[in-house]
C-alpha positions as CSV (number, residue, x, y, z in Angstrom):
1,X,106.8,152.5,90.6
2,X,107.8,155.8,92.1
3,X,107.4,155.8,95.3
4,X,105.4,159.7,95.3
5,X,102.9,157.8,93.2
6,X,101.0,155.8,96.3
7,X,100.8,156.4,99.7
8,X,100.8,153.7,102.9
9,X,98.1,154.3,105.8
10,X,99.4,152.2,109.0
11,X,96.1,151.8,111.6
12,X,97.4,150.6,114.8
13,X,94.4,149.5,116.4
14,X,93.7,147.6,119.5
15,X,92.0,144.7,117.7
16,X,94.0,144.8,114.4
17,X,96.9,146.2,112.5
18,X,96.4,147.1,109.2
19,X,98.6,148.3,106.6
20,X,97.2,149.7,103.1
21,X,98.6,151.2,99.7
22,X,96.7,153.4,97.6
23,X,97.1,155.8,95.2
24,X,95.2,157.9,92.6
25,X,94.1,156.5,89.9
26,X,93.4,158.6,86.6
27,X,89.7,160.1,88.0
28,X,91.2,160.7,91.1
29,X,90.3,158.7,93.1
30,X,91.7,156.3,95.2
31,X,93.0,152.5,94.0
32,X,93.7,150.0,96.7
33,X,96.9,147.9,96.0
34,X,97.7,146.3,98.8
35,X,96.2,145.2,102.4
36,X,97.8,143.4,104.9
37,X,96.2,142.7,107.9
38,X,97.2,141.4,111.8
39,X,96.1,141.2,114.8
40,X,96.8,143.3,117.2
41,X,98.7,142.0,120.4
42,X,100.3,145.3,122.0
43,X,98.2,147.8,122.5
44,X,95.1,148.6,125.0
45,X,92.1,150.9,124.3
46,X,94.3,152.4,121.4
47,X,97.1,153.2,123.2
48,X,101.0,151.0,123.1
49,X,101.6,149.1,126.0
50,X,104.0,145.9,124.6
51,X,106.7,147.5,122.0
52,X,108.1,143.7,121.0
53,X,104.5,142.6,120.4
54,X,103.1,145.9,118.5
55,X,106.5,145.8,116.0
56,X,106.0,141.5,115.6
57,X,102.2,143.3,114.6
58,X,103.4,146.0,112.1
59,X,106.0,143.8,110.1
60,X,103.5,140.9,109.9
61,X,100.5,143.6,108.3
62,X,103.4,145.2,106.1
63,X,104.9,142.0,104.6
64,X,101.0,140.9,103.8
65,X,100.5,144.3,102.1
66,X,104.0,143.9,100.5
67,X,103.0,140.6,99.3
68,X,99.8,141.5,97.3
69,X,101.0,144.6,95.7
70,X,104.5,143.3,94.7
71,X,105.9,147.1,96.2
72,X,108.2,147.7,99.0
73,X,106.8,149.4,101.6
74,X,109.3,152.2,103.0
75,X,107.3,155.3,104.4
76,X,104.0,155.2,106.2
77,X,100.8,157.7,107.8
78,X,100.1,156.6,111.1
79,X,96.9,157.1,112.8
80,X,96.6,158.2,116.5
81,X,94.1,157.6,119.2
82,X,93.4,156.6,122.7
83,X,92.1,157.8,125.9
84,X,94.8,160.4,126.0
85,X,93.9,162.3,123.3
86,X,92.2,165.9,124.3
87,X,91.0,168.9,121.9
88,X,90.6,172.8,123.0
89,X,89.7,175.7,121.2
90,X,92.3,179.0,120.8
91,X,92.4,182.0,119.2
92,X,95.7,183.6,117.4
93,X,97.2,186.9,115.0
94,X,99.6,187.9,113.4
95,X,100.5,191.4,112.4
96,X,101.8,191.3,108.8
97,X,104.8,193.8,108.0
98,X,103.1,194.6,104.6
99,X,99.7,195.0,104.3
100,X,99.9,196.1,100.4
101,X,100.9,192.6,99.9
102,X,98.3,189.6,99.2
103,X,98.4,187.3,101.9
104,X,99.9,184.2,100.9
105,X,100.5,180.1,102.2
106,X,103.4,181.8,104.3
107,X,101.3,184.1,106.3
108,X,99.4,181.0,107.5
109,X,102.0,178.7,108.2
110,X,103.8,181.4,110.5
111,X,100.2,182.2,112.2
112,X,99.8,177.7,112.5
113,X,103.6,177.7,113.9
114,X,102.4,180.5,116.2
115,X,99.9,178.2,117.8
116,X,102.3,175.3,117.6
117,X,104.1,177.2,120.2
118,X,101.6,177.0,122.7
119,X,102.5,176.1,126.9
120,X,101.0,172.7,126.8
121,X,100.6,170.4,130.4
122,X,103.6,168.3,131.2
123,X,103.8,165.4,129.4
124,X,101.4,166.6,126.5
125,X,102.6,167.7,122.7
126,X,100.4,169.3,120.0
127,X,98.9,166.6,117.2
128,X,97.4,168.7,114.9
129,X,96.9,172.7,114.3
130,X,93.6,172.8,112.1
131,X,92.5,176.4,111.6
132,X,88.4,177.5,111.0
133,X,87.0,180.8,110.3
134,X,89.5,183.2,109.5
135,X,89.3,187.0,110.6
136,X,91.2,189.9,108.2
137,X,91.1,193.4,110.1
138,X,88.1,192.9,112.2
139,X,86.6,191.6,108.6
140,X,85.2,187.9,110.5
141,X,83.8,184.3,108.6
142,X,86.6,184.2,106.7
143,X,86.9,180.8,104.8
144,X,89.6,181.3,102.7
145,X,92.4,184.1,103.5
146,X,95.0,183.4,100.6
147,X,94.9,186.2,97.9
148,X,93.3,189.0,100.3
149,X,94.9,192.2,101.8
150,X,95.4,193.0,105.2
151,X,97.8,193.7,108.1
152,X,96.4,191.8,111.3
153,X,95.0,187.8,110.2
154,X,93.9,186.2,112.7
155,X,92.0,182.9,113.3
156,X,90.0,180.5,115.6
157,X,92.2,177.0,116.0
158,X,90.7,173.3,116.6
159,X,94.0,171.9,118.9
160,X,94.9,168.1,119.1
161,X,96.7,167.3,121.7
162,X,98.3,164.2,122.8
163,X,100.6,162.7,125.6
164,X,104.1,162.8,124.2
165,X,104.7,159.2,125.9
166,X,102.6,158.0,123.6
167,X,103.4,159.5,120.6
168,X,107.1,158.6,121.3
169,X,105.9,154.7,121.6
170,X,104.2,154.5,118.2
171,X,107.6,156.3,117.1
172,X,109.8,153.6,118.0
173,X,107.2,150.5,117.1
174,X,107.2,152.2,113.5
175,X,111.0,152.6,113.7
176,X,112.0,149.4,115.2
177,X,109.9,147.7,111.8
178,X,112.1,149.3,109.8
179,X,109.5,152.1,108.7
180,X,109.9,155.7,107.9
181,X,106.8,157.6,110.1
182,X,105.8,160.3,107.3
183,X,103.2,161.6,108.8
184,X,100.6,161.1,112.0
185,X,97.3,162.2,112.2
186,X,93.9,161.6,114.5
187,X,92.1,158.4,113.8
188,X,88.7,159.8,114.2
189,X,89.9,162.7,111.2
190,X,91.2,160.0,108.7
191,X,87.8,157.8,109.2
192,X,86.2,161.1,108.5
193,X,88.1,161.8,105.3
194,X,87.0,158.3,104.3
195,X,83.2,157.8,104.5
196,X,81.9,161.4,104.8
197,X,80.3,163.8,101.7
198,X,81.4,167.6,101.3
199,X,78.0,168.3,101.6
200,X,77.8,166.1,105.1
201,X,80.3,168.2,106.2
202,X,78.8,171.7,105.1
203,X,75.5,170.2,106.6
204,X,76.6,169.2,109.8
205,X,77.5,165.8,111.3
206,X,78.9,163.9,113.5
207,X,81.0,160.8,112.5
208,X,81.3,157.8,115.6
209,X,83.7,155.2,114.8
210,X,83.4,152.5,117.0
211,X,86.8,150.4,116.9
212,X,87.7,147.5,119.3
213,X,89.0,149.8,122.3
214,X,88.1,153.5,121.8
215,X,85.3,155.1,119.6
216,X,86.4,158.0,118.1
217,X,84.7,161.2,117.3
218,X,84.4,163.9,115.2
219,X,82.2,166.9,114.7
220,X,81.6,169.1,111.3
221,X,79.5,172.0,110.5
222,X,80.0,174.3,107.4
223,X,82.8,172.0,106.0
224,X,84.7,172.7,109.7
225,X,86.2,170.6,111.9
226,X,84.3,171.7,115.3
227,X,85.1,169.2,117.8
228,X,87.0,165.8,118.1
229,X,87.1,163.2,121.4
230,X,88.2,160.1,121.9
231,X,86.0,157.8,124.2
232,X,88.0,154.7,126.2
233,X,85.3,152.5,125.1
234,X,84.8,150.4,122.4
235,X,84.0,146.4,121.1
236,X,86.0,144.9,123.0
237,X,83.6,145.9,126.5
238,X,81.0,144.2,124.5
239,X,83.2,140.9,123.8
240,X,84.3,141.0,127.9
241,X,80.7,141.3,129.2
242,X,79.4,138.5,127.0
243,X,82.4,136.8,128.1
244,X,81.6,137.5,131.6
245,X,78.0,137.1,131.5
246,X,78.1,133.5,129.6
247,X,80.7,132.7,131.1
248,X,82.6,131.5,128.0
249,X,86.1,132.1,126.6
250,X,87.0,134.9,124.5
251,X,87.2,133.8,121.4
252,X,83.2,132.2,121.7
253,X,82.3,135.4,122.8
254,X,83.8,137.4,120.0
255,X,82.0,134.9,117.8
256,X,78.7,135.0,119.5
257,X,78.4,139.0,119.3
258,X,79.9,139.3,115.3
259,X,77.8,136.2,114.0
260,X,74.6,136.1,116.3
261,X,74.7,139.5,118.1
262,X,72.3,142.3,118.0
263,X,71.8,145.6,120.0
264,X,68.4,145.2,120.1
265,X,67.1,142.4,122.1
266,X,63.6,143.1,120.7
267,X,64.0,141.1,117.8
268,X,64.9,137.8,119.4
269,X,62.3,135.0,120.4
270,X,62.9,133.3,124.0
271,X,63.3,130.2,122.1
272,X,65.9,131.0,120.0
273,X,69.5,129.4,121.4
274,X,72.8,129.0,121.0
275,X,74.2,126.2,121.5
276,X,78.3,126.5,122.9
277,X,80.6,123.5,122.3
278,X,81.9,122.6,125.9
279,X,85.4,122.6,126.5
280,X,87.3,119.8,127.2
281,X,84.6,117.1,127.2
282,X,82.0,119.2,129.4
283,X,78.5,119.4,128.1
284,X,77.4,122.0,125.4
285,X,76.2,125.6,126.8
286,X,72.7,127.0,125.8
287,X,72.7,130.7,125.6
288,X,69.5,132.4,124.4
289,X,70.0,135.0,121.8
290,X,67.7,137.5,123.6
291,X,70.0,137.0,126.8
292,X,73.2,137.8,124.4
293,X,71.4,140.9,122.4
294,X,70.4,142.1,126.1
295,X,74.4,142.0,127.2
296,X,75.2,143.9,124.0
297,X,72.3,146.0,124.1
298,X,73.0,147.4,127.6
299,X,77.0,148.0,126.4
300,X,76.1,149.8,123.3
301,X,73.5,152.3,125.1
302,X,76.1,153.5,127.6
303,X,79.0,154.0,124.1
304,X,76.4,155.9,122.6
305,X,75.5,157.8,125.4
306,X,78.6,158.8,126.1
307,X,79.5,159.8,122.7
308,X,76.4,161.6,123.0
309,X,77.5,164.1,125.7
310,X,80.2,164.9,123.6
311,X,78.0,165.9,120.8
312,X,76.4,168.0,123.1
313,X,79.8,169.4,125.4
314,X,80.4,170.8,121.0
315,X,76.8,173.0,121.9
316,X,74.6,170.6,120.4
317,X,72.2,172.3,122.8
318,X,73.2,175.9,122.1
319,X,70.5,178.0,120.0
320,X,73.1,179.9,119.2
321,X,74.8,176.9,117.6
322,X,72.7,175.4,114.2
323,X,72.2,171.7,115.2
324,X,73.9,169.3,113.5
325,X,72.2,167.2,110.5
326,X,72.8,163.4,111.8
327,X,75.0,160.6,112.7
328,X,77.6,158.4,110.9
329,X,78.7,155.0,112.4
330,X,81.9,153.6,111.2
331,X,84.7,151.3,111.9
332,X,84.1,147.5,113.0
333,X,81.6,148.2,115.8
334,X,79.2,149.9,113.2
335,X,78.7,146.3,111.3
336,X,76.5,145.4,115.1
337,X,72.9,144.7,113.7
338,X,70.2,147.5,114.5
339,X,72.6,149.8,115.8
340,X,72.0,152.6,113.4
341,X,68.4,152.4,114.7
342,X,69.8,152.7,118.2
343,X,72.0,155.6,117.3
344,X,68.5,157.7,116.2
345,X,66.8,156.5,119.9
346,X,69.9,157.9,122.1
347,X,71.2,161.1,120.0
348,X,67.3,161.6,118.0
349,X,69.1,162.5,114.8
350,X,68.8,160.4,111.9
351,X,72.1,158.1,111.3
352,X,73.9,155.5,108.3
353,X,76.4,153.6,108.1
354,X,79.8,155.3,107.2
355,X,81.5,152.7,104.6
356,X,84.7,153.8,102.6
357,X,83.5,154.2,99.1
358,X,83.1,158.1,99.3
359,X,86.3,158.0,97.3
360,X,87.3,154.9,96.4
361,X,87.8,153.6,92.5
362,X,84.4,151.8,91.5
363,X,85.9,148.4,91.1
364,X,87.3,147.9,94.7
365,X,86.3,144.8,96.4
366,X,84.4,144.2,99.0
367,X,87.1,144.0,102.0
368,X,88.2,147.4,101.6
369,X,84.8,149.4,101.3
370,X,83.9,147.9,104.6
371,X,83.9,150.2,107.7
372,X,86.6,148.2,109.4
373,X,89.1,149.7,106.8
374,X,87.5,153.4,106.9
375,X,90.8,154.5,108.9
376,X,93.2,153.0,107.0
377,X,91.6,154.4,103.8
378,X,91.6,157.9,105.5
379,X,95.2,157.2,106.2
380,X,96.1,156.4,102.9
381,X,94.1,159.6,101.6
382,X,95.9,161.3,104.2
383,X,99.4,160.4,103.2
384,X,98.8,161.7,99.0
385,X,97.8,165.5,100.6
386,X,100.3,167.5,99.8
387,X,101.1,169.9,101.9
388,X,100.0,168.7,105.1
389,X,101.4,169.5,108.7
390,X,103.4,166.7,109.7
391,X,104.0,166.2,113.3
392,X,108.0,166.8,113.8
393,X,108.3,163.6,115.6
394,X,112.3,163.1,114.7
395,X,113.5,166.2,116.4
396,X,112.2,164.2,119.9
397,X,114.7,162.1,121.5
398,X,113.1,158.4,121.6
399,X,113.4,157.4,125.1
400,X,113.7,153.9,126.1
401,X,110.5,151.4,126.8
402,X,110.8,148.4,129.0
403,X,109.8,145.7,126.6
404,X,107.8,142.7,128.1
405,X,108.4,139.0,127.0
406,X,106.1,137.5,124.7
407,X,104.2,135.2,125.6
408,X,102.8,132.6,123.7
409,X,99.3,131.6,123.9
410,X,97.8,128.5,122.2
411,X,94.4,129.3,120.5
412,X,92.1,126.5,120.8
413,X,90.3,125.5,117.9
414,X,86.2,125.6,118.7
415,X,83.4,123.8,116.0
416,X,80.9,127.6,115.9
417,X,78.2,127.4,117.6
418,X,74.5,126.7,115.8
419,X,71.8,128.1,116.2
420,X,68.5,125.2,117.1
421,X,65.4,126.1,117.8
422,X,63.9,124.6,121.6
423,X,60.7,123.7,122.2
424,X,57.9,125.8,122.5
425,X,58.7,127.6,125.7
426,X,55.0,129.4,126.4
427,X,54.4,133.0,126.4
428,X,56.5,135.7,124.1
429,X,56.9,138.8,126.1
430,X,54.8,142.0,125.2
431,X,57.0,144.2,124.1
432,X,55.4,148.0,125.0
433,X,58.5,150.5,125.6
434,X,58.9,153.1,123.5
435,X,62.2,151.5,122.7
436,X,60.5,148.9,121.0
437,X,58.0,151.0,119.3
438,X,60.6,153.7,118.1
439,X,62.8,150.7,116.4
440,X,59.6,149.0,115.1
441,X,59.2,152.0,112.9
442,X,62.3,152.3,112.3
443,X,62.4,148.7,110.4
């Protein structure tokens, strides 16, 4: 197969690895070959903090997804996030020599490298360059500038910017497993690629993908990118305070919130219960589910209320500003029962959930149209552009990491925990907040 026929999307996560190959099938859209999948051992709230352990990570996801599709994997699109990630908003010209001349690809590649040149703060590089409206000799709301005349084009720039340090680490893990690093791109723009409509876009909306240790935002309006953050928060804070709060191990937590958990503690009965194996010969643990959903519950709130000032630091406020249409959850944290009708009570617009089928090929299975893949399918999508900005990451001399030792940790194998029903335990709570009501009718 040639290898400009399919595209590889790496998504470093801080739960998982994941490695996928697509390509375009005849309709063009895109096929899945190949996913491998890992989990992810060296890196916190999205960023690299064990090289050894993120590399042991990449090969294992690459040989998986090398293994399926029968193709050797050589180049890759990497996505980027973490609490380091920033976005600003800048203004540019240029003044063409010719103005008789139809402004072409060129003209906005030298105005992009313009802005590429930008004094950034020690320590930070430029991620992405992604230009809005367009203004042609004073001529403004300019969508498209190829094919017109003018002497001064000038634009309005959406600026990604990252730590270097950073960038430089996922540089070397990708290196070090024997990868070429094609391209690297924001998370949160790759997930939006993936599960978002044209006419979402054109509408307005704002897409919240809730990984294991950052959510990830981004902001559209008129088929713009407006605004991007990425929050330090994700599943993981959820997994930690059940952890803390039952005081259980990790994995039981992890368990608990995917299999039992909801953000809504509404819908559970007092006398529903868990019932925890006890380690080591100690006597089983008893959690009630509307104890857990109250744990997750109080997490979720403050994610999506952070996200939500955001939202409104892009002008969700401003009159000036046309409000945007609604919400879209993606990635793993989205698959949390009743969140969507969570999302609506915090940010009041409606919400879905994102899943990856936008543009997928009708026959792919069920694993990669869930939201946990939306970034890798982004990725993939990402890698067949033509055309696209790359981030000159080989010019940059790769400076050396301290690498830690791995340690090996022995998982110990727990029976899951059933659900049983207690006794009667009395009264059921009257449920009268607003809270309640507002996810009632929501149902």
């Amino acid at each position: 197969m040639d290898l400009q026929e399919y595209a590889v999307g790496l998504d470093i996560g801080t739960t998982k690895i994941v490695a996928m190959i697509g390509r375009k099938n005849e309709y063009g859209k895109l096929e899945i070959l190949g996913v491998g999948r890992s989990k992810s051992l060296g890196v916190h709230r999205g960023v690299v903090n064990n090289i050894t352990q993120t590399i042991q990570s990449i090969q294992q996801a690459v040989d998986q997804a090398e293994a399926v599709s029968g193709i050797k994997i050589k180049e890759v699109t990497v996505g980027i996030a973490g609490q380091h990630i920033r976005s600003l908003q800048h203004s540019d010209y240029i003044t063409r020599g010719n103005s008789e001349e139809v402004i072409d690809q060129s003209d906005i590649d030298t105005l992009c490298g313009q802005v590429h040149k930008l004094v950034m703060l020690p320590g930070e590089e430029i991620i992405h360059v992604l230009p809005q409206e367009y203004k042609i000799d004073g001529q403004s709301e300019i969508k498209e500038p190829i094919g017109m005349y003018g002497g001064r084009l000038e634009a309005n720039f959406h600026v990604v910017v990252g730590q270097v340090a950073s960038i430089k680490n996922i540089y070397r893990c990708v290196k070090s497993a024997d990868l070429d690093l094609k391209k690297i791109t924001l998370e949160p723009l790759a997930s939006a690629d993936a599960v978002l409509s044209q006419e979402e876009k054109e509408a307005g909306v704002a897409l919240i993908d809730i990984g294991g240790g950052t959510t990830d935002l981004a902001i559209f309006k008129d088929g713009i990118i407006r605004h991007t953050a990425v929050i330090p928060q994700g599943g993981n804070i959820i997994t930690e305070d059940i952890k803390a709060g039952c005081s259980i191990i990790e994995k039981q937590a992890e368990l608990l919130k995917t299999k039992f958990g909801s953000a809504w503690p509404g819908e559970n009965k007092e006398n529903e219960i868990v019932s925890i194996p006890g380690l080591r010969g100690r006597e089983p643990k008893e959690i009630t589910l509307k104890n857990l959903s109250k744990i997750i519950h109080a997490r979720v709130i403050e994610i999506l209320e952070n996200v939500f000032v955001e939202i409104k630091n892009y002008g969700h406020d401003d009159p000036k500003k046309q409000l945007i249409a609604g919400v879209v959850l993606t990635g793993g944290g989205s698959q949390l029962k009743h969140i969507k009708q969570l999302a609506e009570y915090v940010t009041g617009m409606p919400s879905r959930i994102g899943y990856p089928n936008e543009h997928l090929a009708g026959d792919s299975d069920a694993e990669s149209t869930s939201p946990v893949f939306a970034t890798a399918v982004g990725l993939v999508m990402k890698g067949l552009e033509d055309g696209y900005l790359n981030a000159k990451l080989e010019e940059q001399p790769v400076e050396e990491v301290i690498e830690e030792p791995i340690v090996e940790v022995e998982e110990i194998d727990q029976p899951e925990p059933e659900v049983q029903e207690s006794k009667k335990r009395g009264f059921f709570e009257n449920w009268t907040t607003k809270l309640k009501d507002f996810l009632d009718n929501a149902e």
